[in-house]
TORKOL-4160 file (C-alpha; in steps of 0.2 Angstrom, whole numbers, padded with zeros to 4 digits, m for minus):
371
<pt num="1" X="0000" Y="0000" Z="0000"/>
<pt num="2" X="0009" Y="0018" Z="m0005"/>
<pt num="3" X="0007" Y="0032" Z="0008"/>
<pt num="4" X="m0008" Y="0042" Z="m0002"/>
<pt num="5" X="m0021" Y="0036" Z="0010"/>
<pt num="6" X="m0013" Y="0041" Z="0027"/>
<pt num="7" X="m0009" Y="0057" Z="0020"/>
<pt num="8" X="m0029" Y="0061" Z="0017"/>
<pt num="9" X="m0033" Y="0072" Z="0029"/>
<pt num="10" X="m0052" Y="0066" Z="0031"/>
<pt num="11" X="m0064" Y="0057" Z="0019"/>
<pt num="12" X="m0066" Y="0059" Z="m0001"/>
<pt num="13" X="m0081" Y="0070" Z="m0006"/>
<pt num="14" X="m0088" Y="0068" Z="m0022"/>
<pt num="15" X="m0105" Y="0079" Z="m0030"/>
<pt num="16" X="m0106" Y="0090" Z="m0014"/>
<pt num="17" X="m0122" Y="0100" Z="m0013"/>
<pt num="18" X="m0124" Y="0119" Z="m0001"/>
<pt num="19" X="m0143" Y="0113" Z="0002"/>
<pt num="20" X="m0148" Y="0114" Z="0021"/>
<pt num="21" X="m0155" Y="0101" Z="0027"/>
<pt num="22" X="m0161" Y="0103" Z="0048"/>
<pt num="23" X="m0148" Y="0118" Z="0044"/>
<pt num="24" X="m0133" Y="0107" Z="0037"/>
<pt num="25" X="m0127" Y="0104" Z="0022"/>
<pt num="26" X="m0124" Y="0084" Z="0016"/>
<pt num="27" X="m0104" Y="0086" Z="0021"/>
<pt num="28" X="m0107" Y="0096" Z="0036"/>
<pt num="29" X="m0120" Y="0080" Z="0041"/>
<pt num="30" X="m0106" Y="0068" Z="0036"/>
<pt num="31" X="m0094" Y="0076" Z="0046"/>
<pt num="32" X="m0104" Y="0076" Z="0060"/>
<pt num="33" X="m0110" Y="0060" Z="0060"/>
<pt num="34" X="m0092" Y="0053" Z="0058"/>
<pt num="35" X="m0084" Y="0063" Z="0073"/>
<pt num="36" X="m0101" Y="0055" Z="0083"/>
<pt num="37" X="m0093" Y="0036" Z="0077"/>
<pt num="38" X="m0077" Y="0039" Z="0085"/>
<pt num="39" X="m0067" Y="0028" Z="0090"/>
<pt num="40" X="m0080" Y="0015" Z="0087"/>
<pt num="41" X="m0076" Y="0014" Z="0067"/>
<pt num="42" X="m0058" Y="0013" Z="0058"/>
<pt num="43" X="m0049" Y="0027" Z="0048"/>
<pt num="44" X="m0061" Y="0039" Z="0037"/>
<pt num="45" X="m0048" Y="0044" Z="0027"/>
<pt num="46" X="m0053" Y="0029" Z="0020"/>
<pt num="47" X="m0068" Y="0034" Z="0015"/>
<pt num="48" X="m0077" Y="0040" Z="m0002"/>
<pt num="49" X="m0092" Y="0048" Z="0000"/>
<pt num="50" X="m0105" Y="0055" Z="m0011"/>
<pt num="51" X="m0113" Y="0074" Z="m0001"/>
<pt num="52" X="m0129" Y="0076" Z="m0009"/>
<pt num="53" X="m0136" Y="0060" Z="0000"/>
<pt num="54" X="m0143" Y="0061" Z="0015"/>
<pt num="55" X="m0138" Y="0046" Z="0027"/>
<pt num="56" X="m0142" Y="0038" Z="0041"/>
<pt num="57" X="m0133" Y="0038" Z="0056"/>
<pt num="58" X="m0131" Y="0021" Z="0057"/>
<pt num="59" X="m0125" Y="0017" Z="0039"/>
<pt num="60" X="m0110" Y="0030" Z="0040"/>
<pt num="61" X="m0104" Y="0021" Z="0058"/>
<pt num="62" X="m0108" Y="0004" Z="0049"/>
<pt num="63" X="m0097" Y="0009" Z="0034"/>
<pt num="64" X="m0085" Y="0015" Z="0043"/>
<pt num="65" X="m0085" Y="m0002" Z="0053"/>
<pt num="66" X="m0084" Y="m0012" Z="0038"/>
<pt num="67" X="m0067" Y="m0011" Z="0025"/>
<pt num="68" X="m0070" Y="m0017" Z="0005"/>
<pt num="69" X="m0089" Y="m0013" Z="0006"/>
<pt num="70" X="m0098" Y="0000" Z="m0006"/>
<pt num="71" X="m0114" Y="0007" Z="m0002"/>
<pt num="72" X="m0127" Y="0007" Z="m0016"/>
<pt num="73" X="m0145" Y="0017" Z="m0016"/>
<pt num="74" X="m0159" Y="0010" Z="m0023"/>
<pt num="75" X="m0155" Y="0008" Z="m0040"/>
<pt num="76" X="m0141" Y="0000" Z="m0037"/>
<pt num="77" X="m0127" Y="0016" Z="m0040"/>
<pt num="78" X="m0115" Y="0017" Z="m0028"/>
<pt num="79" X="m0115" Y="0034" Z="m0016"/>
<pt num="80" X="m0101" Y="0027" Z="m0003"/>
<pt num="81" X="m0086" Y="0016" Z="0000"/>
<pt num="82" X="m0073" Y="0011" Z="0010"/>
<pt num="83" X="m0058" Y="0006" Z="0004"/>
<pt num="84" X="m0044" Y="m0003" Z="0010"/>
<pt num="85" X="m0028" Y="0003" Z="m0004"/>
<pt num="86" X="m0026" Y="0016" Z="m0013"/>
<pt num="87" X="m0033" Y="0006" Z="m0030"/>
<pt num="88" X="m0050" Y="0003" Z="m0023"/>
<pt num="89" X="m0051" Y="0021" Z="m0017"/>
<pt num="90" X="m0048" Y="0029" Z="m0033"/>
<pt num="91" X="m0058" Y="0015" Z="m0042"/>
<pt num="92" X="m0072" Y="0019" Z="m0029"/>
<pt num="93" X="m0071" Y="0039" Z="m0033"/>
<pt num="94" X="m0073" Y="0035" Z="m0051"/>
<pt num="95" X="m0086" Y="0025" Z="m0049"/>
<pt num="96" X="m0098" Y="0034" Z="m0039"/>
<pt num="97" X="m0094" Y="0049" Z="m0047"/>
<pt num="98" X="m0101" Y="0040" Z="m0062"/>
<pt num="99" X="m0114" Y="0032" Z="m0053"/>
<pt num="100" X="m0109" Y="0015" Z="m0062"/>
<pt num="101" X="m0104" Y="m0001" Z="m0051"/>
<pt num="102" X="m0094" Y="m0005" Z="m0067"/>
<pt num="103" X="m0081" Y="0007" Z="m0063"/>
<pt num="104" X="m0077" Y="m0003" Z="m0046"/>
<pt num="105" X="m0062" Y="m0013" Z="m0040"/>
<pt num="106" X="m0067" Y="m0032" Z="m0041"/>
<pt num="107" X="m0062" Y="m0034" Z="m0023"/>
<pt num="108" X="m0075" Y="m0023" Z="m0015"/>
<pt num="109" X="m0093" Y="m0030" Z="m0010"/>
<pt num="110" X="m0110" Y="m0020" Z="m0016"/>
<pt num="111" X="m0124" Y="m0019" Z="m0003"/>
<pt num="112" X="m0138" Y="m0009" Z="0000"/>
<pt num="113" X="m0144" Y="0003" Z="0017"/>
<pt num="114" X="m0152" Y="m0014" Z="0023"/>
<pt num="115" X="m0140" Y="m0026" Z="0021"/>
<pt num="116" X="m0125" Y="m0012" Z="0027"/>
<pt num="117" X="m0134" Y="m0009" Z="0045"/>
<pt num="118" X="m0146" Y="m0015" Z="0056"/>
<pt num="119" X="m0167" Y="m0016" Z="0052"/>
<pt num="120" X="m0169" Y="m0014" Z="0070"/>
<pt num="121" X="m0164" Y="0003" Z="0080"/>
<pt num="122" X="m0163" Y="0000" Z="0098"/>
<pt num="123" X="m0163" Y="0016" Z="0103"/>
<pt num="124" X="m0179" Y="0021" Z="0095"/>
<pt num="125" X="m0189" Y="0004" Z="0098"/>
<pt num="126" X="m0191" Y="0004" Z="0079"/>
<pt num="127" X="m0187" Y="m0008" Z="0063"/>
<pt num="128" X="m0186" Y="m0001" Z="0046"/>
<pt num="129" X="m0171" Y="m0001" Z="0034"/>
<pt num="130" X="m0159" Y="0016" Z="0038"/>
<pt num="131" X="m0163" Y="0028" Z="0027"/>
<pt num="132" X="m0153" Y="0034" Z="0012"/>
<pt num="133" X="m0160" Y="0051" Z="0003"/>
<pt num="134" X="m0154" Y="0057" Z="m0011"/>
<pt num="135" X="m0156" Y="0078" Z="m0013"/>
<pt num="136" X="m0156" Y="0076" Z="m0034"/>
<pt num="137" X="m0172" Y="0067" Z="m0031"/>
<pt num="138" X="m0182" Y="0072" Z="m0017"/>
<pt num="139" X="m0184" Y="0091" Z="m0011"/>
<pt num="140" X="m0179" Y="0096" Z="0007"/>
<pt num="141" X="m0196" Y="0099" Z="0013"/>
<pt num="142" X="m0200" Y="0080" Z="0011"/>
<pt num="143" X="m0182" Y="0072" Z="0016"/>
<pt num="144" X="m0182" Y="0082" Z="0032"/>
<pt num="145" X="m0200" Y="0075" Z="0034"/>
<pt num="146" X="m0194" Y="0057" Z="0034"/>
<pt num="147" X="m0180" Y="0059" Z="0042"/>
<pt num="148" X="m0191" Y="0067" Z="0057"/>
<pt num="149" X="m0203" Y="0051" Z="0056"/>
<pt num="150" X="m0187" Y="0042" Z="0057"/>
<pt num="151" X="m0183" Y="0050" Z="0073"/>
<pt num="152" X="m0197" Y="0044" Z="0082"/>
<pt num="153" X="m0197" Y="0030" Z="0096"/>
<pt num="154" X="m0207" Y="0016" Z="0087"/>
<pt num="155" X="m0216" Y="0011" Z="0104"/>
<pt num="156" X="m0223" Y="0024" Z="0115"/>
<pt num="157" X="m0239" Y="0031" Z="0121"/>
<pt num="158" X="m0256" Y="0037" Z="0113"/>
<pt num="159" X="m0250" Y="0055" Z="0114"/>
<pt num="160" X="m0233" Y="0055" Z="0108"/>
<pt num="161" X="m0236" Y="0043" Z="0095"/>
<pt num="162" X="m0253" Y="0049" Z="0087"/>
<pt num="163" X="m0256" Y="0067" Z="0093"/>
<pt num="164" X="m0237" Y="0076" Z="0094"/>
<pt num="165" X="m0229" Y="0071" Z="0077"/>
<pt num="166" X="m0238" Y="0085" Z="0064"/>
<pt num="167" X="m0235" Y="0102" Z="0076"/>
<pt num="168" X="m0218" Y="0094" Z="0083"/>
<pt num="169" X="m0212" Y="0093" Z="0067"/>
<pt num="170" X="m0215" Y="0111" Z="0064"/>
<pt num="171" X="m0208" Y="0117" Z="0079"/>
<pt num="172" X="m0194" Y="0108" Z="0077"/>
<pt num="173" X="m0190" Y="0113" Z="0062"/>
<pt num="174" X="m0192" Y="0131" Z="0066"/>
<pt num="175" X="m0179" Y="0127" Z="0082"/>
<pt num="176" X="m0168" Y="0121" Z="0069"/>
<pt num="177" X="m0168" Y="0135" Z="0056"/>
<pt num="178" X="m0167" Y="0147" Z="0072"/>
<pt num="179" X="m0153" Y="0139" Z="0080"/>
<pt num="180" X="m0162" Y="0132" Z="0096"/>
<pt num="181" X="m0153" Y="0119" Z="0106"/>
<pt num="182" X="m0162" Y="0104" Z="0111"/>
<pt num="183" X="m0153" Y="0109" Z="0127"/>
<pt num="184" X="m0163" Y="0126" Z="0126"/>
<pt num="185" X="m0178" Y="0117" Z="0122"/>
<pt num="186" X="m0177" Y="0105" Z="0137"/>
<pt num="187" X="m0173" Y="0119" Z="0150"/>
<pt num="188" X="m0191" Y="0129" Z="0144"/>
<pt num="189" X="m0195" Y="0111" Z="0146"/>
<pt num="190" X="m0190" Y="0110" Z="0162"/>
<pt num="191" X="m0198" Y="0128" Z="0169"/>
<pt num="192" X="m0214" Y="0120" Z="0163"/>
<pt num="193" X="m0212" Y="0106" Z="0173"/>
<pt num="194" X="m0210" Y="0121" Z="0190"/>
<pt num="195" X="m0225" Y="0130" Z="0186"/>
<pt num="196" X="m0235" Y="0115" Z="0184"/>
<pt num="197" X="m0229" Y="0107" Z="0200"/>
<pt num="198" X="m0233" Y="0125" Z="0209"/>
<pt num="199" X="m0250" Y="0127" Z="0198"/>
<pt num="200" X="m0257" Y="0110" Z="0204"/>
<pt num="201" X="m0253" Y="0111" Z="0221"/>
<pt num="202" X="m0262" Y="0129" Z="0222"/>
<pt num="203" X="m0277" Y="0121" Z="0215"/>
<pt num="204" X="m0275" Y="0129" Z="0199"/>
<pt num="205" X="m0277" Y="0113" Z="0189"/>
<pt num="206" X="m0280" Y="0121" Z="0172"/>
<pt num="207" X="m0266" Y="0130" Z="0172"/>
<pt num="208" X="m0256" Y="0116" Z="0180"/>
<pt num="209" X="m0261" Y="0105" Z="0167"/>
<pt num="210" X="m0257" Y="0118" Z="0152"/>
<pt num="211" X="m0240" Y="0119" Z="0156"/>
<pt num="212" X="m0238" Y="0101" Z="0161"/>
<pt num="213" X="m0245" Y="0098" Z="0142"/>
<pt num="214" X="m0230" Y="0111" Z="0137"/>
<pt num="215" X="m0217" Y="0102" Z="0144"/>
<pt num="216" X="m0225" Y="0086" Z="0135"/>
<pt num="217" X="m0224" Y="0092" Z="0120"/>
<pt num="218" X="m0206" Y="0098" Z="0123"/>
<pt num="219" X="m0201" Y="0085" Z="0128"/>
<pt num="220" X="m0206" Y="0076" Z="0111"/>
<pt num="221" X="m0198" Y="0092" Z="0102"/>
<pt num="222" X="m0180" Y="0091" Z="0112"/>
<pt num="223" X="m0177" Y="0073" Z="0110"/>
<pt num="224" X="m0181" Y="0074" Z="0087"/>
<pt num="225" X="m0171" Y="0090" Z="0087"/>
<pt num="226" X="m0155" Y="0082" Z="0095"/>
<pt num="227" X="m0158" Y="0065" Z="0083"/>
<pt num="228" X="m0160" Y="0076" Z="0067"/>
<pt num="229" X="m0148" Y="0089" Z="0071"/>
<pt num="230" X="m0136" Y="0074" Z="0075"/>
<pt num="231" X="m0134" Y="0088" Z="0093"/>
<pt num="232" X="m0136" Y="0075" Z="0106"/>
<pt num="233" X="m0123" Y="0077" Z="0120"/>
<pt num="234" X="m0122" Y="0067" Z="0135"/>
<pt num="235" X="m0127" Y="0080" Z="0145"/>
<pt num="236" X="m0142" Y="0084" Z="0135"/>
<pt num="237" X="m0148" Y="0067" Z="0140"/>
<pt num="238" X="m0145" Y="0066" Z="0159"/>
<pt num="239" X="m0154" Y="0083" Z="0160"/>
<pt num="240" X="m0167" Y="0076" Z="0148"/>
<pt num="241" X="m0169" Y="0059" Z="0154"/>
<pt num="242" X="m0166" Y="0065" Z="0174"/>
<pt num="243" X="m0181" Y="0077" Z="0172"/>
<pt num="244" X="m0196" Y="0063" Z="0163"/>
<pt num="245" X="m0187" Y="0052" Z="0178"/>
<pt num="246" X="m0191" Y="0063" Z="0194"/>
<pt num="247" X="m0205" Y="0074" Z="0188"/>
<pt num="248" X="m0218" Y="0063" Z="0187"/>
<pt num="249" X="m0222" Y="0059" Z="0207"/>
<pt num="250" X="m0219" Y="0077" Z="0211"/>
<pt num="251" X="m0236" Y="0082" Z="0202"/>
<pt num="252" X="m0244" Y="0068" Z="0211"/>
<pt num="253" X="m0240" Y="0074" Z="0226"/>
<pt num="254" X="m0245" Y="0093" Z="0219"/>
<pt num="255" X="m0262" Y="0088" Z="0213"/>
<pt num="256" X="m0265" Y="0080" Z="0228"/>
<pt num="257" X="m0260" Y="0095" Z="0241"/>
<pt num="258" X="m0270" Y="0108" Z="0228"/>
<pt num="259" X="m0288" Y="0096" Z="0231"/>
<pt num="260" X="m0284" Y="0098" Z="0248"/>
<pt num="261" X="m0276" Y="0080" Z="0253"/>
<pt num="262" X="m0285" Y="0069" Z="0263"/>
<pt num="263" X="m0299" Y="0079" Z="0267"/>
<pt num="264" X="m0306" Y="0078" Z="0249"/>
<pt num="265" X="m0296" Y="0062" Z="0244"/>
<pt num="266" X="m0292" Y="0046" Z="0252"/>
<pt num="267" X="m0275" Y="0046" Z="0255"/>
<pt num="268" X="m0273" Y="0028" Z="0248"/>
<pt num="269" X="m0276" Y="0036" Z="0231"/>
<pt num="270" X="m0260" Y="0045" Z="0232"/>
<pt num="271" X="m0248" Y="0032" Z="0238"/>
<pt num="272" X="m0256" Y="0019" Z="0225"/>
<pt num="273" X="m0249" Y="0031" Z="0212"/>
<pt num="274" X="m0232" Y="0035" Z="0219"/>
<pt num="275" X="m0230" Y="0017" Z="0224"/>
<pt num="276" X="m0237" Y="0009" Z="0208"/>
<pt num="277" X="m0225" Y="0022" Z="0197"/>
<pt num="278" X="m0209" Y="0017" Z="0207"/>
<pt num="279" X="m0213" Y="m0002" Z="0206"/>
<pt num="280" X="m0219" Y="0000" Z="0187"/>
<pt num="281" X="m0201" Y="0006" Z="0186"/>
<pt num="282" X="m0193" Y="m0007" Z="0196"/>
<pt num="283" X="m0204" Y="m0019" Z="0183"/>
<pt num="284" X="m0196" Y="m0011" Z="0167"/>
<pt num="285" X="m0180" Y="m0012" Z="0175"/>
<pt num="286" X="m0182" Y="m0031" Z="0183"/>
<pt num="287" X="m0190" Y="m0038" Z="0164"/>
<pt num="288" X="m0170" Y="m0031" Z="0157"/>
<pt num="289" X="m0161" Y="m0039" Z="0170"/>
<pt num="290" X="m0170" Y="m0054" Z="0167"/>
<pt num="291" X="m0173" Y="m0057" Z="0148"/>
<pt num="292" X="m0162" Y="m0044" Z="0142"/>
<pt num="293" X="m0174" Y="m0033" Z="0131"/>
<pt num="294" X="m0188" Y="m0020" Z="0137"/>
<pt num="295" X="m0205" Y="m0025" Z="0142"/>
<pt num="296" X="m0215" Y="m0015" Z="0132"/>
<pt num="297" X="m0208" Y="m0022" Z="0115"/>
<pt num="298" X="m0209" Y="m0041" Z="0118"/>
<pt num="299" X="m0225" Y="m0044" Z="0110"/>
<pt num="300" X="m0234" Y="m0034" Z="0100"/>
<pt num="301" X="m0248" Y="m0033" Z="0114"/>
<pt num="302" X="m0234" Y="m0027" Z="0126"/>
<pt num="303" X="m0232" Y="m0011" Z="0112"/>
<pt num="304" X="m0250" Y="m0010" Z="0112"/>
<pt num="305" X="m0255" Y="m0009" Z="0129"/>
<pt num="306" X="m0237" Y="0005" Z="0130"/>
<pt num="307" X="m0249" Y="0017" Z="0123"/>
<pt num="308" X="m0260" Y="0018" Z="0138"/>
<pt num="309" X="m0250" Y="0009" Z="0154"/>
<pt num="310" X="m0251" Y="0021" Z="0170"/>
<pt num="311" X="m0236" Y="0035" Z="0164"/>
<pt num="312" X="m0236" Y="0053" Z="0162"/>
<pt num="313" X="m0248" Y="0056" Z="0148"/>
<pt num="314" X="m0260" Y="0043" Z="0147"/>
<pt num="315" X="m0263" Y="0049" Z="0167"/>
<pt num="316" X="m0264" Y="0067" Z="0161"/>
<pt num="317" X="m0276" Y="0062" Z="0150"/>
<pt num="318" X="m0287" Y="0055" Z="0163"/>
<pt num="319" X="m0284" Y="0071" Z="0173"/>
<pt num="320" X="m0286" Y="0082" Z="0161"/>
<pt num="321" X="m0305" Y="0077" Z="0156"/>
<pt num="322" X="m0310" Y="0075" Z="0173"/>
<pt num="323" X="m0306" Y="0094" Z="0176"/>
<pt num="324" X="m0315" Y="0098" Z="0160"/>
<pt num="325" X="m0330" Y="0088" Z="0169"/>
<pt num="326" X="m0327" Y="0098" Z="0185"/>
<pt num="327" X="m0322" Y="0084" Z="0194"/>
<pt num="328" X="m0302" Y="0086" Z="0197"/>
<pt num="329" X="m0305" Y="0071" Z="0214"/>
<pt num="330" X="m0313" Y="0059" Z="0203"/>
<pt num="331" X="m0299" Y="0060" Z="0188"/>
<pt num="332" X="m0285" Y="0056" Z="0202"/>
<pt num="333" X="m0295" Y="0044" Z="0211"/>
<pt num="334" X="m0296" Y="0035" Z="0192"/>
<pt num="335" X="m0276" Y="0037" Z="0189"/>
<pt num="336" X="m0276" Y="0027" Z="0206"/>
<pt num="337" X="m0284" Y="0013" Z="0198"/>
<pt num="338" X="m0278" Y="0014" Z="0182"/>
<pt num="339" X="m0259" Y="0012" Z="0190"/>
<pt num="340" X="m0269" Y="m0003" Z="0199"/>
<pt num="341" X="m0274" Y="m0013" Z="0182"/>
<pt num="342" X="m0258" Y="m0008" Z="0174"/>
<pt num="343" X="m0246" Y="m0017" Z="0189"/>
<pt num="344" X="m0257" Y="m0030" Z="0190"/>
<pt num="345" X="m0257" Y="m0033" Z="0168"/>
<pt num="346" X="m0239" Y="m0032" Z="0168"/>
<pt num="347" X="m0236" Y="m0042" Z="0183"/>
<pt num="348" X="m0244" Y="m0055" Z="0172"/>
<pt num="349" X="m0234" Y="m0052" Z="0158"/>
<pt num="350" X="m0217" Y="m0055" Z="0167"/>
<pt num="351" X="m0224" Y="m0070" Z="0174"/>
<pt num="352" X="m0229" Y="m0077" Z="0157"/>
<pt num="353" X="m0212" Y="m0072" Z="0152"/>
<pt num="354" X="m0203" Y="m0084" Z="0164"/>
<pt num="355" X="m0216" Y="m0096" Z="0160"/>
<pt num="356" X="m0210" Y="m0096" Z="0142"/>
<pt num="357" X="m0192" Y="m0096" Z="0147"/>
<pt num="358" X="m0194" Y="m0111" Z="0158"/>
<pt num="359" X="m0203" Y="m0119" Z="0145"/>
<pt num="360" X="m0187" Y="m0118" Z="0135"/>
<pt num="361" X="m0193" Y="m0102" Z="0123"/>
<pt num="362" X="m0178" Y="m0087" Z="0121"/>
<pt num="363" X="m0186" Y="m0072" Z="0125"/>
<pt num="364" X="m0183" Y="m0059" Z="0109"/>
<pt num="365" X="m0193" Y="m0044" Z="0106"/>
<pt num="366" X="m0206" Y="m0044" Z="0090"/>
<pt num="367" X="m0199" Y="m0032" Z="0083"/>
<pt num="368" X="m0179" Y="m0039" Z="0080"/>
<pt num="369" X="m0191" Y="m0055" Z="0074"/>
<pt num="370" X="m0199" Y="m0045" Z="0059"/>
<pt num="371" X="m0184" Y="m0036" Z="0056"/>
C-alpha cells in the first residue's frame, strides 16, 4: 500500500451539494455523524463519500466499521465506500462519481442501506431499513420530513405517537432554522415542569395542566431536534432523561396538596400512584435484568398496551377530562386505579415471560423478529 491514504486528511467527497437540510449541508451531516462514530469505526480517510445523499446515522458508523464494502441506493449506483488501498479508493471515486458499479475494484462487495446496518434501532424501539435520501431526487421539505418520522421511538404512548408528530415537526424545524438547542428546548421544558408542579398544588389545575402539556410536547420536540440535528450530548440526556425520571411523582403529590389531601381524597389514592409508578419502574428495570430486552416491546400486545400503561400522559389524559367535567377528585382517584390494572397486567406479563423461558422459549422482542 503507497502512503496516499494516510496522507488524506479526512474522507473523499464527491458531488457536494450547499442545500440545508435541519440547517446542514450533506458534508457538514457527514462530518458530524463521523466525529459521533469515533473511535467506534476505523480510519475515514478511507472513506469516499457522495454529499448530496442524505444518510443515516447508522449506515455512516456501519461503513466506517466495515473495510471493502460500497454502499449502493436503490437503483443499485454506488454513493459510498470504504476502501482498503489506494486502487480501490480511486476506483471507488470514479465509480460513484459516475454512478456506475462498473467502474469498481473487483475486490470490494456492493450492498444496500439494509444489508450495510441494522433493520432494528434499539434506541428508537423501531425496525425499518436506515434511510438513504438522495437531494437530486427528493426536495428538502420532504427528506427532512422522513428523516423526522425516522426519529421517532417506534413504541410509545397514545399522545406522543398519534397526537405530537404533525406540530412537533414544525416546531422543530423552526428550532432548527433558528438555532435552538435541544438543550434550550429542554430547559423551557423544564420551567414547565416548576409551574405546573406549583399550579397543581395551588389548586389551579387548568393552568397546572397547560404547562404540564407544554413540557410534554417539549419533551417530544427536544429529544427529534437532538436525533436530526445529529446535537445529542451526554449532558443533553442526563438533563433530559433525569427530568421525565423525577418529575412525574412530584405532580402527584402537587395535585394531591392543591384538592386539599385527605380531606377531599383518600390518602390511599396517592400512595397507589407513587408506589405503583416506582414499582412499574422497578418492573421495566427487573424484565432487562432478566430477559435482556424492554418490556414493552416483547410482544406486539406489550407495544400496544405501552400506549396507555399508567405513565405521564395517558394519566394526564385522565386528569385532564376530569377537570373539564369539573371533577379534578374523581380523575385522580381513576389514575389510582388505572396504575392498579396496569401493575397487575404487567405483573402477568413478566410471569408469562418466565413461564415461556422455563418452557425452553428465548425471550426476543417482536420487533428484532420481523426485522
Amino acid at each position: 500500500m503507497s502512503d496516499q491514504i494516510d496522507s488524506r486528511s479526512g474522507p473523499t467527497f464527491v458531488h457536494e451539494s450547499d442545500a440545508a437540510v435541519w440547517g446542514l449541508t450533506p458534508r457538514q451531516r457527514l462530518e458530524k455523524a463521523i466525529s459521533r462514530a469515533g473511535s467506534e469505526g476505523s480510519n475515514p480517510r478511507h472513506l469516499v463519500i457522495r454529499a448530496d445523499v442524505i444518510y443515516d446515522e447508522a449506515l455512516v458508523k456501519a461503513l466506517l466499521q466495515q473495510p471493502g464494502k460500497v454502499l449502493v441506493d436503490q437503483r443499485g449506483r454506488p454513493v459510498a465506500a470504504h476502501g482498503r488501498t489506494d486502487a480501490e479508493i480511486s476506483a471507488a471515486q470514479a465509480a460513484i462519481e459516475a454512478g456506475a458499479t462498473a467502474l469498481l475494484s473487483p475486490d470490494l462487495t456492493t450492498v444496500d442501506a439494509a444489508g450495510l446496518a441494522s433493520n432494528y434501532n434499539k434506541a428508537l424501539r423501531r425496525k425499518g431499513a436506515p434511510y438513504l435520501l438522495r437531494l437530486d431526487e427528493i426536495g428538502v421539505a420532504a427528506i427532512e420530513r422522513r428523516m423526522y418520522l425516522e426519529s421517532y421511538k417506534g413504541v410509545t404512548d397514545v399522545v406522543t405517537k398519534h397526537i405530537w408528530p404533525v406540530p412537533a415537526l414544525y416546531v422543530t424545524r423552526f428550532c432548527a432554522r433558528s438555532g435552538i438547542s435541544p438543550n434550550m428546548v429542554t430547559l423551557v421544558s423544564f420551567i414547565c415542569v416548576l409551574l405546573a408542579t406549583w399550579a397543581f398544588a395551588v389548586g389551579a389545575f387548568g393552568l397546572g395542566l397547560i404547562a404540564a402539556w407544554a413540557m410534554c410536547f417539549l419533551d417530544t420536540v427536544d429529544g427529534k431536534l437532538a436525533r436530526v440535528t445529529l446535537t445529542s450530548s451526554k449532558w443533553g440526556n442526563v438533563f433530559d432523561h433525569g427530568t421525565d425520571l423525577v418529575h412525574p411523582p412530584f405532580w402527584y403529590w402537587a395535585w394531591y396538596v392543591g384538592l386539599g389531601g385527605a380531606a377531599v381524597v383518600a390518602p390511599w389514592t396517592f400512595w397507589v400512584i407513587i408506589a405503583g409508578y416506582i414499582l412499574g419502574r422497578g418492573q421495566e428495570g427487573l424484565f432487562i435484568w432478566q430477559f435482556g430486552i424492554e418490556m414493552h416491546i416483547w410482544r406486539p400486545l406489550d407495544s400496544a398496551f405501552r400506549q396507555i400503561t399508567a405513565r405521564r400522559n395517558p394519566n394526564l389524559i385522565i386528569l385532564t377530562m376530569a377537570v373539564i367535567f369539573g371533577a379534578p377528585a374523581l380523575g385522580f382517584e381513576l389514575v389510582a386505579w388505572w396504575t392498579i390494572i396496569s401493575f397487575v397486567f404487567h405483573c402477568v406479563r413478566i410471569g408469562q415471560a418466565f413461564a415461556a423461558r422455563a418452557s425452553g422459549a428465548r425471550l426476543q422482542s417482536w420487533l428484532t423478529e420481523a426485522a
